[in-house]
C-alpha positions, 0 to 999 in steps of 0.5 A: 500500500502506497504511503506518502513519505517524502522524507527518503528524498531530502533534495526534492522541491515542492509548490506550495497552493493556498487560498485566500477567503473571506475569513482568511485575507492575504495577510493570514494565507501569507503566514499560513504558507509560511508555516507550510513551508517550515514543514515541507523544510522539516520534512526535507523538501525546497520550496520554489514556488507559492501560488495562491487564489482568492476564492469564497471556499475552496473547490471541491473538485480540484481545491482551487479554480481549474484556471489557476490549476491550468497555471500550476501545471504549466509552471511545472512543465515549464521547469521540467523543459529547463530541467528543473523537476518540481517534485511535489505540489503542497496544498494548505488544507486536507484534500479530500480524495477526490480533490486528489485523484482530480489534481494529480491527474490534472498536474501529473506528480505528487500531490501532498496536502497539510494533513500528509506532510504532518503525517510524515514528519510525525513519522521521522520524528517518532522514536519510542515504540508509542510514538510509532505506533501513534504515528502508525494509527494515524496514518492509516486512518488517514489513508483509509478514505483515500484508498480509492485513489491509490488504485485507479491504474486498476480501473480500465481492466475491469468490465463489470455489468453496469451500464457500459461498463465504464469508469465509475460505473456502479455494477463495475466489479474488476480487480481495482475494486477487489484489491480495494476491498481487501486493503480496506479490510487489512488497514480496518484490522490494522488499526484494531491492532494499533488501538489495542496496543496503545490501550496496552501501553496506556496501562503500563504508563497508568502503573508508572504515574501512580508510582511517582508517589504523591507529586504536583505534575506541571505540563509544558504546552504551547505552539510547536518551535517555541522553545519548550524542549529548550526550557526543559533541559534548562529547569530539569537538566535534561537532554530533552531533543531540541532543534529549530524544526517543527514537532523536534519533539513527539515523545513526552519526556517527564522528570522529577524537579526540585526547587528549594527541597520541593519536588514536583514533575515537569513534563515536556509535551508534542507542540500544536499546530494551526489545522492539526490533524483531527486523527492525530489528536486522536491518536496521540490521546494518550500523549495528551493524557500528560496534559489532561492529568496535570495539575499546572500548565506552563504555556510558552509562547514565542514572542519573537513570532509575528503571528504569537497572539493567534499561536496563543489562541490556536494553543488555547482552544486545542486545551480546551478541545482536550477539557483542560481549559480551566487548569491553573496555568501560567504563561511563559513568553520566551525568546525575547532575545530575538524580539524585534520592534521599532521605537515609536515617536514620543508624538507617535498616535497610530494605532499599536500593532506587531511592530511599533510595540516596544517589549516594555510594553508588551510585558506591561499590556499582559502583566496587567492582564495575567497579573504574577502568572505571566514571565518573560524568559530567554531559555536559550541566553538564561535570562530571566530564568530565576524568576521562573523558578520562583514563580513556578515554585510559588505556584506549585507550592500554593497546588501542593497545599491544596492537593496535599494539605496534611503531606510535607514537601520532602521526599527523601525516599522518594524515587522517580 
């Protein structure tokens, strides 16, 4: 069965496809395609070109207009006659199976959309058995409404008794069909498989949590790259995988801290995204398990990213999607290292926007906001990091006395 990995070719290049909406104007499709084009890099592949097209939805025969598809493929047959293959076209939405089949038919080479090329980078970075079998389910579920397309070379062998016997045809019974049935059967058993695995490891990993003994967990959260594997080597002296790639970290990674004799566990999680996968929520549910159970969040944010306050919006409703909305939390604002603004004009009036704000100001606007549970940090040049120790044990201490009132906070005997 087919599989859309691209990560066995690391010099391919890739056209990236968005829309422009009513409820998405250029501006927003501009950041969307930029973030398309850090995952295609994580995943490996040059982006050369971006299209784009303003429409009310997309098409739900080919996603964007056939005119604007006639243009894509004739920018790919223009650099193949200067013999500059274009190895993949990387649409910003979920194609549904027909929008597929129909495109790749039109443009005649690979056809990704944002779904697949997170699918594939989950599946690079997956390195512990639950990871890769998180990955695994994920994909085939993904792959099984769209296993029609993966056989369509079958479908001119087979005569049938619909009328005409043509392509589509409703009594159309070939072996495109029969191959098609019996894929749907494997990945239907597969996935039974997977389910009953993670509901095995899920177990194991129940047993382990009740044995860490009677400790506040806090859980790192936040957009993908904005530093939370960073943070967790720094506070936990960990060895915690971090890269500036997307999702560099799949597995969650949990260790015992101690901050003036009082313990707790700090646990790194995967990074959301903008339009991620409903299948990979599901599948990484026990992942999200580290979440659910903590008794503090620690939302990081990149506040060197243009885009950070929809980040913070996209990480906010996916908690709230998961029920942890109303966990206590704080939020951590990191990278301010790399913060870049212009000084506005004393007699400067023109509306504050991303690059007329000072970082003064920005910490000024949320600490009124997020009162004592809001810090501004450099994990990377360790600035500001004593005071996120302070706030983390003031905040954790305050959960300790309310979750244990008659337990002290020593743990002598305590081994994670």
């Amino acid at each position: 069965m087919k599989e859309f990995v691209i990560s066995e070719a690391k010099a391919e290049t890739a056209v990236l496809v968005g829309l422009v909406t009513k409820g998405q104007d250029e501006a927003k499709t501009k950041e969307y395609l930029d973030e398309l084009e850090f995952l295609a890099d994580t995943a490996g592949a040059v982006t050369v070109r971006r299209f784009t097209q303003k429409m009310d939805g997309p098409s739900s025969v080919t996603y964007v207009g056939s005119g604007k598809l006639g243009e894509i493929r004739k920018y790919i047959e223009d650099e193949a006659e200067e013999g500059r293959e274009v190895g993949m076209v990387i649409f910003d939405d979920e194609l549904s199976a027909k929008q597929m089949r129909n495109i790749e038919k039109e443009l005649k080479v690979k056809i990704l959309d944002r779904t697949s090329l997170i699918l594939d980078i989950f599946a690079m970075r997956a390195q512990t058995a639950e990871a890769k079998t998180q990955v695994e389910l994920a994909q085939h579920r993904y792959m099984l409404p769209r296993l029609q397309r993966l056989w369509t070379h079958l479908e001119r062998q087979g005569g049938g008794s619909g009328s005409g016997g043509g392509k589509g045809s409703v009594g159309l019974r070939g072996p495109g069909e029969t191959q098609l049935e019996m894929d749907r059967r494997i990945i239907l058993q597969r996935i039974t498989l997977l389910k009953q695995r993670l509901a095995d490891i899920e177990k194991q990993k129940n047993t382990q949590r009740k044995n860490r003994g009677r400790l506040i967990r806090v859980a790192l959260v936040g957009y993908t790259n904005v530093g939370k594997s960073t943070l967790m080597n720094l506070l936990a002296k960990s060895d915690v995988f971090a890269e500036n790639k997307l999702f560099a970290t799949l597995d969650t990674t949990v260790r015992k801290m101690v901050i003036d004799n009082l313990p707790f566990l700090l646990a790194d999680t995967v990074g959301f995204i903008r339009k991620l996968p409903t299948d990979l929520v599901d599948s990484f549910k026990s992942t999200l398990d580290e979440v659910r159970e903590a008794d503090l969040l620690l939302h990081v944010v990149d506040i060197s990213h243009p885009d950070f306050e929809e980040q913070i919006a996209v990480v906010e409703n996916t908690l709230k999607d998961l029920g942890c909305a109303d966990k206590p939390s704080m939020i951590v604002f990191n990278k301010i290292d790399a913060y870049s603004w212009v000084d506005k004009e004393p007699d400067d009036l023109t509306p504050p926007t991303r690059e007329n704000v000072t970082l003064d100001e920005l910490k000024r606007t949320w600490m009124a906001r997020m009162g004592d549970d809001c810090i501004f940090i450099s994990a990377r040049e360790r600035q500001n990091i004593d005071e996120l120790r302070d706030a983390m044990y003031r905040r954790v201490r305050e959960l300790h006395v309310q979750k244990y009132p008659y337990n002290d906070f020593l743990y002598e005997n305590y081994e994670s």
